[in-house]
C-alpha positions as CSV (number, residue, x, y, z in Angstrom):
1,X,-13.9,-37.3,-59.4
2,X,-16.5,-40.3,-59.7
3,X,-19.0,-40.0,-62.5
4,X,-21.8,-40.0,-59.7
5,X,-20.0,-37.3,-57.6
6,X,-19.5,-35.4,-61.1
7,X,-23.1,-36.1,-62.1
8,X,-24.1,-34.6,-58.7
9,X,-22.4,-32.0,-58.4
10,X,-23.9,-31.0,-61.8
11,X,-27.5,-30.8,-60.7
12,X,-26.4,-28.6,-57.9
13,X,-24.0,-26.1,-59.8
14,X,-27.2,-25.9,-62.2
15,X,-29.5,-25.2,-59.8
16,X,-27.6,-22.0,-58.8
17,X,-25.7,-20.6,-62.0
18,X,-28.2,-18.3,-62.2
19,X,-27.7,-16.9,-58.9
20,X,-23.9,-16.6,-59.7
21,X,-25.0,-14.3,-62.7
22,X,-26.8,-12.1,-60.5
23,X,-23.5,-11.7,-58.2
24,X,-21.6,-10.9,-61.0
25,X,-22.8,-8.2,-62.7
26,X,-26.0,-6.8,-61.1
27,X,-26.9,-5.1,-58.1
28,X,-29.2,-7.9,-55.8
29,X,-32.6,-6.7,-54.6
30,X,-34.4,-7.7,-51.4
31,X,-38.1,-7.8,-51.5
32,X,-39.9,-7.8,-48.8
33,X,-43.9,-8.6,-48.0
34,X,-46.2,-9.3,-45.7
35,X,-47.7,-7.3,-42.8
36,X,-46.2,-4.7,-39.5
37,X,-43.5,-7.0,-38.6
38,X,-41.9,-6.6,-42.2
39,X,-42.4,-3.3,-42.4
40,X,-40.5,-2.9,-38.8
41,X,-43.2,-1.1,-37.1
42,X,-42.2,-0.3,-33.7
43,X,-41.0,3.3,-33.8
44,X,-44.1,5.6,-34.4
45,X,-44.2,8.8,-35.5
46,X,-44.3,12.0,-32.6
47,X,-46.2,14.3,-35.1
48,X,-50.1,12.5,-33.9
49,X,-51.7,15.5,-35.1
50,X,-51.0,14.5,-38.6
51,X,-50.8,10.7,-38.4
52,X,-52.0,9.5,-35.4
53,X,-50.8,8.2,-32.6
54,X,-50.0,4.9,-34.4
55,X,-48.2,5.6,-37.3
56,X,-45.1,5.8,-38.7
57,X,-44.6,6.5,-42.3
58,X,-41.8,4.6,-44.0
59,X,-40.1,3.1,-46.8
60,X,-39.4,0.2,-45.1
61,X,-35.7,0.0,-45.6
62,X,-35.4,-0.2,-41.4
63,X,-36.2,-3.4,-38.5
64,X,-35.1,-6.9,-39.5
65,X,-35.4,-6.2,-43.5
66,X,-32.4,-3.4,-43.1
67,X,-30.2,-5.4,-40.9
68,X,-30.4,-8.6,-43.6
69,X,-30.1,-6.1,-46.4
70,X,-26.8,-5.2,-44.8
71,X,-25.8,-8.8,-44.2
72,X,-26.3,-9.3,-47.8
73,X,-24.2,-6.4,-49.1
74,X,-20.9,-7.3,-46.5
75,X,-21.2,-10.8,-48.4
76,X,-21.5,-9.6,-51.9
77,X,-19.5,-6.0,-51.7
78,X,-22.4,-4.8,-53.6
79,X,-24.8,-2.7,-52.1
80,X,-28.4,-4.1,-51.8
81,X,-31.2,-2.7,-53.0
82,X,-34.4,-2.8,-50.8
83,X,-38.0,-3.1,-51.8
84,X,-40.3,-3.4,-49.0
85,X,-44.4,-3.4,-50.0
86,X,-45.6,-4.6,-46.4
87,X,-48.5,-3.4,-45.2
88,X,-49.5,-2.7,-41.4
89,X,-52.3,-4.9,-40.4
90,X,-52.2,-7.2,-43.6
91,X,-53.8,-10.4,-43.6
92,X,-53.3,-13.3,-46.0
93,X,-56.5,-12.4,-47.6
94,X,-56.5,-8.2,-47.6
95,X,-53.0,-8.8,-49.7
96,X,-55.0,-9.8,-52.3
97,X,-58.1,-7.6,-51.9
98,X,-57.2,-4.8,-50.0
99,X,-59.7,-4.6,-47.5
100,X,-60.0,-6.2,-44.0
101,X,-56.4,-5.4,-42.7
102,X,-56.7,-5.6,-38.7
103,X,-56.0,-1.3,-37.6
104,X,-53.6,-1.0,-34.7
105,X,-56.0,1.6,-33.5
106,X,-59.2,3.3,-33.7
107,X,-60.0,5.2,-37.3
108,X,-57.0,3.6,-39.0
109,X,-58.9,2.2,-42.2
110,X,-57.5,-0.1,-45.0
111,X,-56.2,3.0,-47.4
112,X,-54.6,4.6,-44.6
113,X,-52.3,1.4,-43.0
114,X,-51.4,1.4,-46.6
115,X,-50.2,5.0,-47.0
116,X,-48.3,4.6,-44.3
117,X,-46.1,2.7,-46.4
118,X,-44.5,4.8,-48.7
119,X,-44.6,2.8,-51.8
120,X,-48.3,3.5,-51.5
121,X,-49.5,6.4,-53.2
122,X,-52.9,8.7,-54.0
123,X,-56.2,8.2,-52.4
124,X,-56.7,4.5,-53.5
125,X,-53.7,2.8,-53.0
126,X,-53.2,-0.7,-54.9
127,X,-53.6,-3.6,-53.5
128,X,-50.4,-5.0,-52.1
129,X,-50.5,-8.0,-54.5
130,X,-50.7,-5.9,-57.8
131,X,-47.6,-3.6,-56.3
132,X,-45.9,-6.8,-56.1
133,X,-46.9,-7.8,-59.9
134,X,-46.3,-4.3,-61.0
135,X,-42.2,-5.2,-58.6
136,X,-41.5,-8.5,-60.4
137,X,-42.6,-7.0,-64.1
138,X,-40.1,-4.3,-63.4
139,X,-37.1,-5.1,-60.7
140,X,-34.6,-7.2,-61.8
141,X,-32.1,-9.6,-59.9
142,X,-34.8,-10.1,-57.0
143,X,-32.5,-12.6,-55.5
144,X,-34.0,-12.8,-52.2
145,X,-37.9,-12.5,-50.9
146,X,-39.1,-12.3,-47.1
147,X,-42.7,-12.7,-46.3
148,X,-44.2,-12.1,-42.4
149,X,-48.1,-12.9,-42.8
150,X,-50.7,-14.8,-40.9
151,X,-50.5,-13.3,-37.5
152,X,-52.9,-10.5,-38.3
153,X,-55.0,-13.5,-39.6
154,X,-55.4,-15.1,-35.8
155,X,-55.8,-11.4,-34.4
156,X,-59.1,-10.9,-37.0
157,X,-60.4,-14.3,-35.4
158,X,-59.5,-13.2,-32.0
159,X,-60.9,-10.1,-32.3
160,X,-64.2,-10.4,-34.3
161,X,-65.0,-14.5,-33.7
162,X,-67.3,-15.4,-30.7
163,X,-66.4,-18.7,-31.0
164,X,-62.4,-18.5,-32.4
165,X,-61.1,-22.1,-31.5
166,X,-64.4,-23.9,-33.4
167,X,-63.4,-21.6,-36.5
168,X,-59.6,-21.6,-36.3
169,X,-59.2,-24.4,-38.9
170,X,-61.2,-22.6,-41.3
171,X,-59.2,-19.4,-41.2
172,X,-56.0,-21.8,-41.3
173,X,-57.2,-23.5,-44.4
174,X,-57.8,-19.9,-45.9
175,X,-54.5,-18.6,-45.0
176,X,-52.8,-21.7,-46.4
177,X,-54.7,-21.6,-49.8
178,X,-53.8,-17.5,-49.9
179,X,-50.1,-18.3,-49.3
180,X,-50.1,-20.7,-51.8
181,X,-51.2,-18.5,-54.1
182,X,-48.8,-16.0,-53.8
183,X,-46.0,-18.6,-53.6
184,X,-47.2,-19.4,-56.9
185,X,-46.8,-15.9,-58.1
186,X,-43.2,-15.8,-56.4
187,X,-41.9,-18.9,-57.7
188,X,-43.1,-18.6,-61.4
189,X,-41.6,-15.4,-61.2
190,X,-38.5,-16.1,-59.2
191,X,-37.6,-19.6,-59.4
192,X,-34.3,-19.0,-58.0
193,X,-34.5,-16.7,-55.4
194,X,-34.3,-17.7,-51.8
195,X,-37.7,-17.1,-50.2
196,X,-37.6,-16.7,-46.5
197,X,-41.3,-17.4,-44.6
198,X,-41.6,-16.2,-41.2
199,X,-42.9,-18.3,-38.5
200,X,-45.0,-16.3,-36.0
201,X,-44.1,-16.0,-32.2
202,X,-45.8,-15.9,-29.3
203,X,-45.4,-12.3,-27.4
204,X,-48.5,-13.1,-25.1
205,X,-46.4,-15.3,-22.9
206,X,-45.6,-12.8,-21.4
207,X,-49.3,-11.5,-20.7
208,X,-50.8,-14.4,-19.5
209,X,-53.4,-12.5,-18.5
210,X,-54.2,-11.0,-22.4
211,X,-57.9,-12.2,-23.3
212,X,-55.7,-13.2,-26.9
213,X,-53.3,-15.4,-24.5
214,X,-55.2,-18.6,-25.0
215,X,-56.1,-18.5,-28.2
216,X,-52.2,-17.8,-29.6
217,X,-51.0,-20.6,-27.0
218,X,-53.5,-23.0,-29.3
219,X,-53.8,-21.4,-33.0
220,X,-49.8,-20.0,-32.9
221,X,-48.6,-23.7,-33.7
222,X,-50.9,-24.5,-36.1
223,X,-50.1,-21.5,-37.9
224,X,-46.3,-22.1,-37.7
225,X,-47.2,-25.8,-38.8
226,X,-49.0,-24.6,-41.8
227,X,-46.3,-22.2,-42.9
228,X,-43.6,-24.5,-42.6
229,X,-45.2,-26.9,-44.5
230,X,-45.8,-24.7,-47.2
231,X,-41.9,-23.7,-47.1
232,X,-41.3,-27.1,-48.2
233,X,-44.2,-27.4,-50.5
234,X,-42.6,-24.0,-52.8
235,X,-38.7,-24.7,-52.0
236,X,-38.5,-21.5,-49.3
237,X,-36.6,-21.4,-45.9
238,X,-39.1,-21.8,-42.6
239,X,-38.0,-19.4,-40.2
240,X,-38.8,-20.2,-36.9
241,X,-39.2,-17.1,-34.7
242,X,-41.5,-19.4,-32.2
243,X,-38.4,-21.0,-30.2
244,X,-36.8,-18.0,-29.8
245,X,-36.5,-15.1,-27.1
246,X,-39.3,-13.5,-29.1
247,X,-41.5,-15.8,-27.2
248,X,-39.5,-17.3,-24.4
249,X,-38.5,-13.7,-23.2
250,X,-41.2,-12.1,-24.5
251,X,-41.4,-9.7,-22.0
252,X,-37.8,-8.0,-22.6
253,X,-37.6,-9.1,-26.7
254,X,-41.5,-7.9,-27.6
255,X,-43.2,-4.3,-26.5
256,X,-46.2,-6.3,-25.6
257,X,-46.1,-4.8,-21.8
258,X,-46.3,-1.5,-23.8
259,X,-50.3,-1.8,-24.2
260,X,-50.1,-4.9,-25.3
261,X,-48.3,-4.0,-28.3
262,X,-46.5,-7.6,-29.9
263,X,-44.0,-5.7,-31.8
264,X,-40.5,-6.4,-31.5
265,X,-38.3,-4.1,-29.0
266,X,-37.1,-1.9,-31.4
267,X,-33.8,-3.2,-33.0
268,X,-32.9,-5.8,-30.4
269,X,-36.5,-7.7,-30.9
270,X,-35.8,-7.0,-34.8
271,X,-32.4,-8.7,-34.4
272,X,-33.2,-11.9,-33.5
273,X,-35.7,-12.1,-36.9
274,X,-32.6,-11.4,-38.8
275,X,-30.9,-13.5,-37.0
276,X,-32.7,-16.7,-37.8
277,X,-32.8,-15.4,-41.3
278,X,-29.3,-15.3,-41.6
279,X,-28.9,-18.5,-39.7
280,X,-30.1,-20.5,-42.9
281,X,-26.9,-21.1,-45.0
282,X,-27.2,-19.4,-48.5
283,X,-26.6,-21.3,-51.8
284,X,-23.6,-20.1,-52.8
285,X,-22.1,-20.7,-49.5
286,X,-24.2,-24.1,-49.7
287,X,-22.0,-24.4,-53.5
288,X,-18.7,-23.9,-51.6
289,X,-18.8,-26.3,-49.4
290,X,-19.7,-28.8,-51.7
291,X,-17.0,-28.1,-54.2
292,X,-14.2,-28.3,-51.6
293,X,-14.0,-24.9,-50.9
294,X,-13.8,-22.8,-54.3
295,X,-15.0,-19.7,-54.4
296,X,-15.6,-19.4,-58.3
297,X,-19.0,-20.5,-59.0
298,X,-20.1,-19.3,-62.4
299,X,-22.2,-21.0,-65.2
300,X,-18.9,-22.0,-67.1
301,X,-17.8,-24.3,-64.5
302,X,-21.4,-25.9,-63.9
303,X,-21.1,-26.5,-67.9
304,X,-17.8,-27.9,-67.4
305,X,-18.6,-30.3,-64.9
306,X,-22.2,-31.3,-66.7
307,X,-20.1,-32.3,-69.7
308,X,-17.8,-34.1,-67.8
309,X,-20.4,-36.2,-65.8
């Protein structure tokens, strides 16, 4: 092998020796953040009396996060450990501060969207961003992270804005600087996991008629724009949910003829999310390609090669 090639392929066996650590003697955890669509709201609770006709108290191990937790655990043989701390109605800016999630319906406040959520205990629950410092001070091997935010930030225009579209790059330049900061938080923590960022879709194609319709045909771009430039910014995988059936065929793939709800269809909308997730080519399979093939990818052969380069 040319001193280039070996030189090469150093940096790259480097760069992932850590994650070959985790494989080999640890049990991988997904974490999972953001807002309803990472919970994998879509099937609510019958009992309204005691939760309302909205709500659907969880763990969060179900929708799009279960189905790439099992992905994970056919590859390794290892079962996956799941961490969701999404939040229904989060924004970008309530992760931080807790307050100003958008309610799916009338009464929900900020405490209770979090209850629902069963990582969220007592009468004041924390904030989801100091459950997430509290997660990365005590959960070890987080070797993956997915994050769904910024939708519930164009709903809060849409819904309390008189004049949304003169406003929208304001809101965008807030979301950007609050997912910056959590990337931060993510990367200094985790500077080898693979961090996944949703792209938003559009369900209100499908509704042309939805006084929101406009607004997400203009601001859901933007948004997607922002987020995938911050993907490249922090090293994380854009995942674009916008040119998919989630928008294109809204009307079968979303519940939003179901008063407007822009959920996924239960599992077959939550699919295609962990579809495109799992459509982005994992480093270790990324290592065996490179390397001709082999599947033994541990911190012994990266030193190998380094010394030989």
């Amino acid at each position: 092998m040319k001193t280039q090639q070996l030189r090469s392929l150093c940096v790259v066996l480097s760069l992932f020796a850590g994650a070959a650590r985790v494989q080999a003697g640890s049990v991988p955890t997904l974490l999972a953040l953001g807002d309803s669509i990472a919970f994998g709201e879509t099937v609510f609770s019958p009992d309204t009396a005691t939760y309302g006709p909205y709500a659907d108290p969880s763990d969060g191990n179900r929708g799009f996060v279960a189905m790439v937790a099992q992905a994970m655990t056919a590859r390794s043989g290892v079962a996956t450990n799941v961490v969701n701390l999404a939040i229904d109605g989060e924004t970008s800016s309530s992760f931080f501060s807790g307050s100003g999630r958008v309610p799916p319906g009338p009464g929900l406040d900020d405490n209770f969207l979090a209850s629902l959520n069963t990582h969220y205990t007592g009468p004041n629950p924390p904030t989801q961003a100091a459950l997430l410092a509290s997660t990365l001070a005590t959960t070890h091997d987080i070797t993956k992270v997915t994050i769904s935010l910024g939708s519930n930030d164009l709903l809060l225009l849409a819904m309390t804005d008189p004049n949304p579209a003169a406003d929208l790059p304001a809101v965008l330049n807030n979301y950007a600087a609050n997912y910056a900061q959590l990337l931060t938080i993510l990367r200094t923590a985790l500077p080898e996991a693979e961090i996944d960022l949703l792209g938003t879709y559009n369900p209100f194609t499908a509704l042309p008629g939805s006084p929101f319709a406009g607004l997400a045909g203009v601001a859901i771009p933007y948004l997607n724009s922002v987020t995938a430039q911050l993907a490249s910014a922090f090293n994380a995988n854009y995942i674009d949910l916008f040119n998919t059936p989630l928008t294109t065929d809204a009307a079968n793939t979303t519940l939003i003829l179901n008063n407007s709800d822009v959920h996924p269809a239960f599992d077959a909308g939550y699919a295609i999310i962990a579809g495109q997730i799992e459509a982005v080519p994992e480093p270790a399979t990324m290592i065996s390609v490179l390397i001709g093939g082999s599947c033994l990818v541990v911190p012994a052969l990266a030193r190998r090669f380094c010394r030989a380069a």
